[in-house]
Biopython code that builds the backbone (N, CA, C, O; Angstrom):
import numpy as np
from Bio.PDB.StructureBuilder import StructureBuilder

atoms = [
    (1, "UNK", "N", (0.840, -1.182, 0.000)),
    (1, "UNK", "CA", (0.000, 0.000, 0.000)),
    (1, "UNK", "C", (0.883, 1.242, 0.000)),
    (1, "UNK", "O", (1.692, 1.229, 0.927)),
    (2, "UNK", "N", (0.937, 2.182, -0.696)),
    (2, "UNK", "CA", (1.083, 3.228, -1.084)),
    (2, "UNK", "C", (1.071, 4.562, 0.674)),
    (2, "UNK", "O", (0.094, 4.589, 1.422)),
    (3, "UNK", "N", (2.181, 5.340, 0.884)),
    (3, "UNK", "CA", (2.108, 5.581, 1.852)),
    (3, "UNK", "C", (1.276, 7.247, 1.455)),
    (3, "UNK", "O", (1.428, 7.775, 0.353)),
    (4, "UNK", "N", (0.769, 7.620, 2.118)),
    (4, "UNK", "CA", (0.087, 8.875, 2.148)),
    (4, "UNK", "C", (0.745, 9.961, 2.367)),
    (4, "UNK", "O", (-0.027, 10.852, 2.012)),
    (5, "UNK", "N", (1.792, 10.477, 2.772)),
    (5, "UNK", "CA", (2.391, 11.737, 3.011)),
    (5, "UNK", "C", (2.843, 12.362, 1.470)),
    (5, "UNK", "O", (2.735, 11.866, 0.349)),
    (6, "UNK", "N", (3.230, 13.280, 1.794)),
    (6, "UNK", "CA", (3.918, 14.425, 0.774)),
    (6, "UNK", "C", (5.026, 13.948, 0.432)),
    (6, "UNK", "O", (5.672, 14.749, -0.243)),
    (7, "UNK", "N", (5.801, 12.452, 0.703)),
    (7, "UNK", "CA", (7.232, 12.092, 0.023)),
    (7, "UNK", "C", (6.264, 11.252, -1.087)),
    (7, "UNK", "O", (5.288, 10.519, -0.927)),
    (8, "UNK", "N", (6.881, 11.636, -2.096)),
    (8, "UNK", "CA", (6.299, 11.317, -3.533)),
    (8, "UNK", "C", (7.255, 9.903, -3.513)),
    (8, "UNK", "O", (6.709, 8.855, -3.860)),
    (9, "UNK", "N", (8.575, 9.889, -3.135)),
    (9, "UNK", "CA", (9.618, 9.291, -3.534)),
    (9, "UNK", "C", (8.727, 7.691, -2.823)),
    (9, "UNK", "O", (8.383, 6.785, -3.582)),
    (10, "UNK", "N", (8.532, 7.645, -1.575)),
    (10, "UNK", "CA", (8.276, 6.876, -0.872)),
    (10, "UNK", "C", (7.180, 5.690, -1.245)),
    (10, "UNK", "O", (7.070, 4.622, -0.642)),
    (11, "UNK", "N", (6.260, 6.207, -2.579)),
    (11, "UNK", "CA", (5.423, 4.810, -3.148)),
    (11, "UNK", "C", (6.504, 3.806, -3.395)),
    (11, "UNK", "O", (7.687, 3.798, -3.737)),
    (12, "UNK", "N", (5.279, 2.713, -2.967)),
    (12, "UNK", "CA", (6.131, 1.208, -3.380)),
    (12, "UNK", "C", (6.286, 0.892, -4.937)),
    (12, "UNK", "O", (7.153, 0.328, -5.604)),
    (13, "UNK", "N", (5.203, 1.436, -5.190)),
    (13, "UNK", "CA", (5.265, 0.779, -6.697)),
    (13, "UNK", "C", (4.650, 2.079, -7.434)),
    (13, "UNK", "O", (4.200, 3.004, -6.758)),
    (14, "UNK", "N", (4.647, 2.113, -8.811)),
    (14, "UNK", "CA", (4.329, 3.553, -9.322)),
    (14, "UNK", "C", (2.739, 3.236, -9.592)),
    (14, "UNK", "O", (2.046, 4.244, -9.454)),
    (15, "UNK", "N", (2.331, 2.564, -9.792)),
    (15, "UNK", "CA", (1.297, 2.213, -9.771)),
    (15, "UNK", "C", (0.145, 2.952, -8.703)),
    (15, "UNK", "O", (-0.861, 3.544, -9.092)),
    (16, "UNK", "N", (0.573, 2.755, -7.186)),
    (16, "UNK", "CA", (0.216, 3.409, -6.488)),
    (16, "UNK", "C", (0.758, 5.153, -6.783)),
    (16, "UNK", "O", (-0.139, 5.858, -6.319)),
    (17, "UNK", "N", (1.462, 5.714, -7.155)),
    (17, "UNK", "CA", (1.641, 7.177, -7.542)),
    (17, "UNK", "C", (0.501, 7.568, -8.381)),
    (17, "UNK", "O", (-0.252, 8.533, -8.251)),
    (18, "UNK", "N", (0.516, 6.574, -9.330)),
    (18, "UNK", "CA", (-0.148, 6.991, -10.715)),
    (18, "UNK", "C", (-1.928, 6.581, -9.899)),
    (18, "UNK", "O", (-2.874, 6.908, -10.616)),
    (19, "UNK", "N", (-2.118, 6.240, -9.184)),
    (19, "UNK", "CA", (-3.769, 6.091, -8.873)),
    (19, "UNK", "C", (-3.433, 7.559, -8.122)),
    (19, "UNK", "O", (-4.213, 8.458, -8.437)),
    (20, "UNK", "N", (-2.323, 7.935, -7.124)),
    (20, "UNK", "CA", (-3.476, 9.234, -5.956)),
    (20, "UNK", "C", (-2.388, 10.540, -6.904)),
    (20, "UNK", "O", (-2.176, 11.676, -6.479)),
    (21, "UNK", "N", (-2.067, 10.206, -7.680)),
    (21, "UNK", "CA", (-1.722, 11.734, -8.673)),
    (21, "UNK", "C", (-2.084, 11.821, -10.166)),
    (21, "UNK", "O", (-2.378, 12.829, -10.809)),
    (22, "UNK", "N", (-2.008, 10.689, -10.529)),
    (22, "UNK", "CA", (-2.469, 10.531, -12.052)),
    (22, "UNK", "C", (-1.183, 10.245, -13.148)),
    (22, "UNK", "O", (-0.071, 10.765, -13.063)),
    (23, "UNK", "N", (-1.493, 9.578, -13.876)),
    (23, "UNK", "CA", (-0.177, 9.677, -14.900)),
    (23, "UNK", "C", (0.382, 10.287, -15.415)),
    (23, "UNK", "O", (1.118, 9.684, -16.196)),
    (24, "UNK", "N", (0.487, 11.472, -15.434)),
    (24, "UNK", "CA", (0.822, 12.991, -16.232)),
    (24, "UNK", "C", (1.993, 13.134, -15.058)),
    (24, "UNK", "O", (3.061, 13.673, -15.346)),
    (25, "UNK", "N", (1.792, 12.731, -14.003)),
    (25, "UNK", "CA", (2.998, 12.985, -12.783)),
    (25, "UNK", "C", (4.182, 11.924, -12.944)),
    (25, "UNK", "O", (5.268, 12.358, -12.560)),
    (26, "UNK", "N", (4.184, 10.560, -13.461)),
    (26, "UNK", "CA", (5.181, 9.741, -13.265)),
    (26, "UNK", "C", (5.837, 9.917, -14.794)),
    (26, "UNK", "O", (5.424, 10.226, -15.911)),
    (27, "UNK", "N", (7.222, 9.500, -14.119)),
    (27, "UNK", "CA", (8.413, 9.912, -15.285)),
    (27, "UNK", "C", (8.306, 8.333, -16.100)),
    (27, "UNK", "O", (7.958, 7.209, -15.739)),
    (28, "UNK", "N", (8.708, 8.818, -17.134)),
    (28, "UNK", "CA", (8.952, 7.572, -18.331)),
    (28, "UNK", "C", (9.249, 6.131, -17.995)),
    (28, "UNK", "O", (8.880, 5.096, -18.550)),
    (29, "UNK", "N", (10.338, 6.427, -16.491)),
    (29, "UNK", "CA", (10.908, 4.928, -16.168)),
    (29, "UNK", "C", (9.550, 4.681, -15.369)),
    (29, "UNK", "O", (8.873, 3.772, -15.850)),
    (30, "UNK", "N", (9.095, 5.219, -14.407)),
    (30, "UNK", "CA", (8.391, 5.043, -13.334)),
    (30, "UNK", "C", (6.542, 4.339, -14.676)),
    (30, "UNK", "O", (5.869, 3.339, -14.424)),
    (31, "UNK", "N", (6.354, 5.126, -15.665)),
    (31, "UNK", "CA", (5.274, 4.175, -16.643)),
    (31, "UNK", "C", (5.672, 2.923, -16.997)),
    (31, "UNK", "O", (5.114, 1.908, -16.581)),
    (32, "UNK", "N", (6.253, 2.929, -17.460)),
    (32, "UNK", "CA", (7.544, 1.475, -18.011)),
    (32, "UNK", "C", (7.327, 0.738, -17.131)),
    (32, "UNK", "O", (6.599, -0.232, -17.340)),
    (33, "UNK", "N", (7.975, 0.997, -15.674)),
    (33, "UNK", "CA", (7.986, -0.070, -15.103)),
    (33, "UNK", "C", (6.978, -0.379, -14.556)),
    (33, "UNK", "O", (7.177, -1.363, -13.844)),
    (34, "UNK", "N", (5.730, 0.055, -14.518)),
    (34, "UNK", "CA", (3.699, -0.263, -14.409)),
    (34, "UNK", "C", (3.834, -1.404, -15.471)),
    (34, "UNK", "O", (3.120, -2.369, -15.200)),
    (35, "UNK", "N", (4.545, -1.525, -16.569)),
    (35, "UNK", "CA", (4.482, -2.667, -17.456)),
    (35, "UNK", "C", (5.208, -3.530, -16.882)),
    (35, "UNK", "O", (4.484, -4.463, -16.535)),
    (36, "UNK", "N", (6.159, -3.684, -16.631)),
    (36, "UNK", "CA", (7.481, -4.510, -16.631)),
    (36, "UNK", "C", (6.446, -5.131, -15.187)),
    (36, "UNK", "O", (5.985, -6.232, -15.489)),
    (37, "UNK", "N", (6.129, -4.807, -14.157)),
    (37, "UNK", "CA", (5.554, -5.267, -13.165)),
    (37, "UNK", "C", (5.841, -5.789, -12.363)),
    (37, "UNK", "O", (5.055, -5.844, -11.418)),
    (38, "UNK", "N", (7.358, -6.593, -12.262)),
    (38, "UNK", "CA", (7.597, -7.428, -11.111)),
    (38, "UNK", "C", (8.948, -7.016, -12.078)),
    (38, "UNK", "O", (9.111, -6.719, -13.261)),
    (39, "UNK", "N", (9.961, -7.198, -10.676)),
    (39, "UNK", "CA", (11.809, -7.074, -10.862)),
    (39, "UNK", "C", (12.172, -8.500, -10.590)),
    (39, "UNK", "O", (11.422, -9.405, -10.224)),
    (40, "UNK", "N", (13.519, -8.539, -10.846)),
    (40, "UNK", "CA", (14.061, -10.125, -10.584)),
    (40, "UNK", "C", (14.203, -9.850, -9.319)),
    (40, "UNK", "O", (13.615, -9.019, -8.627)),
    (41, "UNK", "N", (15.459, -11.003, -8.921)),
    (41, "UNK", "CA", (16.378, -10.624, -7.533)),
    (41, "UNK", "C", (17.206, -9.493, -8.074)),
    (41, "UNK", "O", (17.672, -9.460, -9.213)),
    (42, "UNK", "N", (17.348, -8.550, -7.134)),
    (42, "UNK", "CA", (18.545, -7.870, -7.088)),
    (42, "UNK", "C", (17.996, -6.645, -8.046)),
    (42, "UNK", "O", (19.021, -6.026, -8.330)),
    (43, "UNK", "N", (17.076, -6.107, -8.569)),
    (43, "UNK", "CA", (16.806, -5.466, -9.777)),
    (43, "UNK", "C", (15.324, -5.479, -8.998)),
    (43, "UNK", "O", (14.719, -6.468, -8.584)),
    (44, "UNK", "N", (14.996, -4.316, -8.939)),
    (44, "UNK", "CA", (13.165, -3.660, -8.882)),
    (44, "UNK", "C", (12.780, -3.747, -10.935)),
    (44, "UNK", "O", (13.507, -3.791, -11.928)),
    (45, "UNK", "N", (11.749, -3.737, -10.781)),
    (45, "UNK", "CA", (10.769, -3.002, -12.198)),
    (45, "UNK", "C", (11.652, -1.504, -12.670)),
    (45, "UNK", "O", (12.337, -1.178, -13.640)),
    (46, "UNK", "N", (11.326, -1.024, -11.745)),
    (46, "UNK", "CA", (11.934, 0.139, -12.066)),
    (46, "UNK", "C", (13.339, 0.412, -12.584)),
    (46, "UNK", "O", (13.744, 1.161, -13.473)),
    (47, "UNK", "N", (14.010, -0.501, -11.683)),
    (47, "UNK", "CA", (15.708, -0.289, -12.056)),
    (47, "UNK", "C", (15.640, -1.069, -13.591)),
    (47, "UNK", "O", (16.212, -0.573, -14.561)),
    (48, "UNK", "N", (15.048, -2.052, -13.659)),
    (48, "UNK", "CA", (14.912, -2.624, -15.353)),
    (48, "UNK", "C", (14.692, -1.443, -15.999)),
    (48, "UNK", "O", (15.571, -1.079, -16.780)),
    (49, "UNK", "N", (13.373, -0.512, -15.806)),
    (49, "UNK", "CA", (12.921, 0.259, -16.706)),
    (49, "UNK", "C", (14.098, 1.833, -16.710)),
    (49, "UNK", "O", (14.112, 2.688, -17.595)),
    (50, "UNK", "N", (14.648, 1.819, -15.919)),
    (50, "UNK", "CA", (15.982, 3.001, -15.908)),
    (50, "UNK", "C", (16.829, 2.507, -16.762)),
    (50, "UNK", "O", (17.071, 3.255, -17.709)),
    (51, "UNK", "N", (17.595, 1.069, -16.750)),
    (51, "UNK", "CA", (18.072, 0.310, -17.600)),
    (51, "UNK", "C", (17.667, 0.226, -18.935)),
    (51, "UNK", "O", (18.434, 0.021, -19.876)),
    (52, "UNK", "N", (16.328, 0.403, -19.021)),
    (52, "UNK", "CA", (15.878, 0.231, -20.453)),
    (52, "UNK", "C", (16.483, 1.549, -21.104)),
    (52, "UNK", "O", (17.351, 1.713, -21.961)),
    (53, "UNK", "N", (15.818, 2.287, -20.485)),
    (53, "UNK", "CA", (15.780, 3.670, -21.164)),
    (53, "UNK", "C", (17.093, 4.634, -21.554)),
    (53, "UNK", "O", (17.318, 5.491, -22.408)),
    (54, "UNK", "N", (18.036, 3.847, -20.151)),
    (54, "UNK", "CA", (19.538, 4.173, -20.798)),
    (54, "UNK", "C", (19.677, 3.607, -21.873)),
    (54, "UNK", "O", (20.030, 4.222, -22.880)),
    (55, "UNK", "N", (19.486, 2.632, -21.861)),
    (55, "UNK", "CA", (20.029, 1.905, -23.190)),
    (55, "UNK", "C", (19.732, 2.115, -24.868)),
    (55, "UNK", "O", (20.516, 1.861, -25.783)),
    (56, "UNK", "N", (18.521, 2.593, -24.955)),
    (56, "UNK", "CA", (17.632, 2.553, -25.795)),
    (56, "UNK", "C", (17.595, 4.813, -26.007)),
    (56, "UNK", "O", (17.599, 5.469, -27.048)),
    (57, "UNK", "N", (17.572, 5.200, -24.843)),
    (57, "UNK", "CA", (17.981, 6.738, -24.707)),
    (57, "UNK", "C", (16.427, 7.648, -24.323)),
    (57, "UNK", "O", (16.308, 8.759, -23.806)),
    (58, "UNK", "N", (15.329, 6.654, -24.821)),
    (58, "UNK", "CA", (14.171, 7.592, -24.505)),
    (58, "UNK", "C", (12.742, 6.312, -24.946)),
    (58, "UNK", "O", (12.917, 5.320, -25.652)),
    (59, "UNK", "N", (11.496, 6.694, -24.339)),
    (59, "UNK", "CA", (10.545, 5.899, -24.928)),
    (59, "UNK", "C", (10.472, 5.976, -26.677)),
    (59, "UNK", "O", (9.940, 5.129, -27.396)),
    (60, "UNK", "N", (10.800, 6.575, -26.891)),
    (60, "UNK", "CA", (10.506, 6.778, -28.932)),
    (60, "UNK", "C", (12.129, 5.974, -29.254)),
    (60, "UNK", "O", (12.272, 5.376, -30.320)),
    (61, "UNK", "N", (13.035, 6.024, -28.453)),
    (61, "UNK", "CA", (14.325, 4.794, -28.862)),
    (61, "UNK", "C", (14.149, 3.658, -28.570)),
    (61, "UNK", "O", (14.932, 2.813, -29.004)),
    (62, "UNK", "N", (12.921, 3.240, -27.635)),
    (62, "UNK", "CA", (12.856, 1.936, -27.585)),
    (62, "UNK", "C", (11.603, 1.160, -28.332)),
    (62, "UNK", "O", (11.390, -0.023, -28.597)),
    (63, "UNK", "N", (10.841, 2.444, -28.556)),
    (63, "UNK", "CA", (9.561, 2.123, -29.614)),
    (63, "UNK", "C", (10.170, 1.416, -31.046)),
    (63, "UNK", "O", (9.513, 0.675, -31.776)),
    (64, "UNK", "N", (11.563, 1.820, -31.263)),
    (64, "UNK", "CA", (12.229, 1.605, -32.600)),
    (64, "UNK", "C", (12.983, 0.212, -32.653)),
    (64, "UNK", "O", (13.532, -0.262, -33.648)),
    (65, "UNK", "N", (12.880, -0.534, -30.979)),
    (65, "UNK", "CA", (13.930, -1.561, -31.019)),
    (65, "UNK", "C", (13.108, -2.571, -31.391)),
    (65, "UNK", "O", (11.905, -2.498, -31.142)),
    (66, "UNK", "N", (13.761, -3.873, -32.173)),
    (66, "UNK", "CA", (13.079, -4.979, -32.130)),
    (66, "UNK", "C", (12.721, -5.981, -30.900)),
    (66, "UNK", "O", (13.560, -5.913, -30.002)),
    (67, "UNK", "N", (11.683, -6.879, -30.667)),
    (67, "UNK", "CA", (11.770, -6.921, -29.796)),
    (67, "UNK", "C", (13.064, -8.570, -28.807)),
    (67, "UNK", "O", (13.252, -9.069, -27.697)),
    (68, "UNK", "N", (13.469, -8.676, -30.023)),
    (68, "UNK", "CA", (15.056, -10.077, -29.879)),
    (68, "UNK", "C", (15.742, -8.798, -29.083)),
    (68, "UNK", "O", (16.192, -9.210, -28.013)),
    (69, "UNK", "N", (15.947, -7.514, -29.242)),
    (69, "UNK", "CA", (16.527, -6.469, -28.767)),
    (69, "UNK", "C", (16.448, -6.329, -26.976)),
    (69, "UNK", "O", (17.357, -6.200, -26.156)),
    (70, "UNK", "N", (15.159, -6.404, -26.826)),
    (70, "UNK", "CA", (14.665, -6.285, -25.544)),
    (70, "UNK", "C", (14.956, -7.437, -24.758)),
    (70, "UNK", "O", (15.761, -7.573, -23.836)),
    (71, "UNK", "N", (14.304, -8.100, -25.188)),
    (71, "UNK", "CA", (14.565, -10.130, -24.230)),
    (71, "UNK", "C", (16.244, -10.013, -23.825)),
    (71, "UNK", "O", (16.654, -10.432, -22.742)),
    (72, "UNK", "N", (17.285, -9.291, -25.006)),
    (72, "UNK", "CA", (18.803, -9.136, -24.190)),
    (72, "UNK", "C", (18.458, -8.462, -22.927)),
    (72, "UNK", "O", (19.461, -8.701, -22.254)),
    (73, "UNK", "N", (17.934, -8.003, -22.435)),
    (73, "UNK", "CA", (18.142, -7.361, -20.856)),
    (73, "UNK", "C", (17.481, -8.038, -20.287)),
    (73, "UNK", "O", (16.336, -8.463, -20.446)),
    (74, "UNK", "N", (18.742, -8.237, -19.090)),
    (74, "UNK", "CA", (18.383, -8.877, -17.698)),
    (74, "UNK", "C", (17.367, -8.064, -16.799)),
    (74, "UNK", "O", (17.358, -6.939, -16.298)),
    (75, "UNK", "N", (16.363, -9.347, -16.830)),
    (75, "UNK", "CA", (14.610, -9.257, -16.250)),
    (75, "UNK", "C", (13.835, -8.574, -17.199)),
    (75, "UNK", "O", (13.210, -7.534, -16.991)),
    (76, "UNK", "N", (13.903, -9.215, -18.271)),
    (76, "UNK", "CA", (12.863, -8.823, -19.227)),
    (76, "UNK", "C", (12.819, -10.399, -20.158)),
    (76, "UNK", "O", (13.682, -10.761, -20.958)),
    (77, "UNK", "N", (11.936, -10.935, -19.891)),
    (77, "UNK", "CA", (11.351, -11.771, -20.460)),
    (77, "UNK", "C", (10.270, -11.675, -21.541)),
    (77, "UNK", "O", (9.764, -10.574, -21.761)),
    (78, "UNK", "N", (9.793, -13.014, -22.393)),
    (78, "UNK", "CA", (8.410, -12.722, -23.504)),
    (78, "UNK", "C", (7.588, -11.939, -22.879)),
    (78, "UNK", "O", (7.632, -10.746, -23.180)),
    (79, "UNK", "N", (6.787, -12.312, -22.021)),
    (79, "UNK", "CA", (5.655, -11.618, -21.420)),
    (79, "UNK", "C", (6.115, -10.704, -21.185)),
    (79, "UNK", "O", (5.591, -9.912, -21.968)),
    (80, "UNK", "N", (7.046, -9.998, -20.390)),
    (80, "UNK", "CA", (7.534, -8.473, -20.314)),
    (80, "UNK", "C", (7.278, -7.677, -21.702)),
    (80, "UNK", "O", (6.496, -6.756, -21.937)),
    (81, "UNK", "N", (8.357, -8.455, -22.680)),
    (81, "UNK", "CA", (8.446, -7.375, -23.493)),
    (81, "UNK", "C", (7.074, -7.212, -24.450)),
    (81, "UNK", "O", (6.892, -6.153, -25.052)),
    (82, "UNK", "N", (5.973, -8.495, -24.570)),
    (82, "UNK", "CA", (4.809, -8.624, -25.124)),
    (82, "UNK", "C", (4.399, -7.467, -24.461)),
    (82, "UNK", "O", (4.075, -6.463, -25.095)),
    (83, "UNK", "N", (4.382, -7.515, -23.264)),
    (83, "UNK", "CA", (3.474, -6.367, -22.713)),
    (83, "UNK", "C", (3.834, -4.642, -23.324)),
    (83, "UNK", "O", (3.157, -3.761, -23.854)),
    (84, "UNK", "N", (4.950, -4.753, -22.997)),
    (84, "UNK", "CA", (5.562, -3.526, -23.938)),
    (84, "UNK", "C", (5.496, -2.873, -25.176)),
    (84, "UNK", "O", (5.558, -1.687, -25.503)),
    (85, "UNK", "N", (5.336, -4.073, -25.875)),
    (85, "UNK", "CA", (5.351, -4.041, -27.192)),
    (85, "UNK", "C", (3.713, -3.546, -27.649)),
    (85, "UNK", "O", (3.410, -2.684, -28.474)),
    (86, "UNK", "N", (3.019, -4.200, -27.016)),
    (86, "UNK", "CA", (1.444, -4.011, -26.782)),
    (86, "UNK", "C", (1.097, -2.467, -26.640)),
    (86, "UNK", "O", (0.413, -1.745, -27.366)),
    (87, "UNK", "N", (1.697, -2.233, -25.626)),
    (87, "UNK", "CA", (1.692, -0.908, -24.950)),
    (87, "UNK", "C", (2.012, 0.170, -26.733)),
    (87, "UNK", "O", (1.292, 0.897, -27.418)),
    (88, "UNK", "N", (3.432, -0.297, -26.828)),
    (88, "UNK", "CA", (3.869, 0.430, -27.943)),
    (88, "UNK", "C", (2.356, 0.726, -29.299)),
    (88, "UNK", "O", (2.089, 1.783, -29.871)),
    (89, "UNK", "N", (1.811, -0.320, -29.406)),
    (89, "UNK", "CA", (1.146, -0.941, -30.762)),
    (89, "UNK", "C", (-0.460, 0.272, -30.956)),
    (89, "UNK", "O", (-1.062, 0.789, -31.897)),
    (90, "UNK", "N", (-0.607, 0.247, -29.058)),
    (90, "UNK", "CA", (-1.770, 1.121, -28.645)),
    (90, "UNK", "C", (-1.373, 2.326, -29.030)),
    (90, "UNK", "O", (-2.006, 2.850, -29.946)),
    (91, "UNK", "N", (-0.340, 2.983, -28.482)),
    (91, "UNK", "CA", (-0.172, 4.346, -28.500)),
    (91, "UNK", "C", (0.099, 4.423, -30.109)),
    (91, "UNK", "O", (-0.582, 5.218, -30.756)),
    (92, "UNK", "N", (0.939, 3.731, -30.681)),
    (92, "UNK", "CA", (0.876, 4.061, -32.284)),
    (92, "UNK", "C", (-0.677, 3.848, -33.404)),
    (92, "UNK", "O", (-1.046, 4.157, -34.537)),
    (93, "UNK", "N", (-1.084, 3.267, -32.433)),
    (93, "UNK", "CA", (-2.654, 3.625, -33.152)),
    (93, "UNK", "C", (-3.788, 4.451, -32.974)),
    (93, "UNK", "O", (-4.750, 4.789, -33.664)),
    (94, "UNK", "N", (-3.290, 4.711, -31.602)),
    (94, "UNK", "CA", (-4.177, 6.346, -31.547)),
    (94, "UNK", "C", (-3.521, 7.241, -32.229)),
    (94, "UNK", "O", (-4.172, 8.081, -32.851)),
    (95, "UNK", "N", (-2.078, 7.258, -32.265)),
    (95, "UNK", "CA", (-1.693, 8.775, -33.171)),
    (95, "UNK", "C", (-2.150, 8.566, -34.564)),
    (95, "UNK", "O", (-2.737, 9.439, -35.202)),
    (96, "UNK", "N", (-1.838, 7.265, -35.068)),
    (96, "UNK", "CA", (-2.552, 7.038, -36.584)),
    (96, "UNK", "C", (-4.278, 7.369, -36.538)),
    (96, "UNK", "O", (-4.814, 7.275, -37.643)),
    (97, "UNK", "N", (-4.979, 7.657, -35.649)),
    (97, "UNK", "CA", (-6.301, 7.715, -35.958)),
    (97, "UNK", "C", (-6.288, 9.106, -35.532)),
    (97, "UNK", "O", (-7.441, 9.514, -35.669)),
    (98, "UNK", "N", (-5.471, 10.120, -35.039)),
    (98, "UNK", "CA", (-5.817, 11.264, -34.992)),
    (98, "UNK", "C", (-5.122, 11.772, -36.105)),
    (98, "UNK", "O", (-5.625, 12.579, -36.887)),
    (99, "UNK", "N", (-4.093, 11.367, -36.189)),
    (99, "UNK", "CA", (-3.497, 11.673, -37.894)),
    (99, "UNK", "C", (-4.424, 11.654, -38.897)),
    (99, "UNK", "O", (-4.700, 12.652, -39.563)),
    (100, "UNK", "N", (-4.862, 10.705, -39.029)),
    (100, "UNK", "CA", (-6.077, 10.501, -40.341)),
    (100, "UNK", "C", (-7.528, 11.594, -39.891)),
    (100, "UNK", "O", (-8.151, 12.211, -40.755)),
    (101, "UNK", "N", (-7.804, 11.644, -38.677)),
    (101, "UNK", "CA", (-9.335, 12.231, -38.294)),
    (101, "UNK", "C", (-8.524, 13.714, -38.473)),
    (101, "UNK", "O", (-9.197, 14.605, -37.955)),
    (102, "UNK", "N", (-7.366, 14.175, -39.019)),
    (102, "UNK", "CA", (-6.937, 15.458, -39.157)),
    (102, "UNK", "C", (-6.579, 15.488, -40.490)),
    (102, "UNK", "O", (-6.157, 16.618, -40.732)),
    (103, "UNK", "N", (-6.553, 14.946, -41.246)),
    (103, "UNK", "CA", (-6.072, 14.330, -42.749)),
    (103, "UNK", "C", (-4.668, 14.497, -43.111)),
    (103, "UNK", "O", (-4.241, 15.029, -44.135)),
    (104, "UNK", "N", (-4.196, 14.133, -42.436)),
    (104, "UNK", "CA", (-2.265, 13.885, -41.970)),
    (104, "UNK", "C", (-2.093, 12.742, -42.124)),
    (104, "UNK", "O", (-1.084, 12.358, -41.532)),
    (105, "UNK", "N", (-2.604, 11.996, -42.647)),
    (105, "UNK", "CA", (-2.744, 10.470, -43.020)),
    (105, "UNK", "C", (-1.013, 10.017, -43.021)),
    (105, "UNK", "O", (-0.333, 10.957, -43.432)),
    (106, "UNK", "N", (-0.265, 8.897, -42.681)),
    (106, "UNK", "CA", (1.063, 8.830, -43.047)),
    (106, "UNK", "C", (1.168, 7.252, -43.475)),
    (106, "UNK", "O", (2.237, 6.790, -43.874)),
]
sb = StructureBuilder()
sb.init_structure("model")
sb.init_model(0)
sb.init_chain("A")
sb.init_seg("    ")
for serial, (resi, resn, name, xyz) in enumerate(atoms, 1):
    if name == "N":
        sb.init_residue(resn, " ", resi, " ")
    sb.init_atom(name, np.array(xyz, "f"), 0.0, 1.0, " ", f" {name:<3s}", serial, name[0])
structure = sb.get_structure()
């Protein structure tokens, strides 16, 4: 459970951030790792998803990786990166349908 005070830092999981502030408040790693969902030993969600994002440099550098790319990092498995990839597939199809409902078609 998610602690209630004014240390933002102090949620367990971002999950709990993102319910009592909303998603517009959590940083790129802290969404990411709402996917990634569980860390190995030694490695949180999060530290994967900091890891990712070094690696890759930003969410739109890792939107570009394949996903044989991803499964290389330690604690990221199929289902991880399925989930990711999923994630990716959504957001690129809402911009394609506001693209087109604006006639920016690409």
């Amino acid at each position: 459970m998610a602690k209630k005070d004014n240390n933002y830092d102090s949620w367990r999981h971002p999950g709990g951030k993102l319910r009592e502030l909303g998603p517009e408040k959590l940083t790129d790693a802290e969404l990411l790792a709402i996917l990634i969902a569980t860390g190995v030993k030694g490695k949180s969600a999060e530290q994967i998803a900091n890891d990712i994002l070094e690696k890759f440099g930003s969410l739109r550098g890792l939107a570009n990786q394949p996903l044989s790319k991803l499964l290389e990092i330690k604690g990221l498995g199929e289902v991880k990166v399925i989930r990711i990839a999923a994630a990716f597939e959504i957001a690129r199809r809402i911009v394609q349908e506001v693209l087109i409902e604006k006639g920016l078609e690409i």
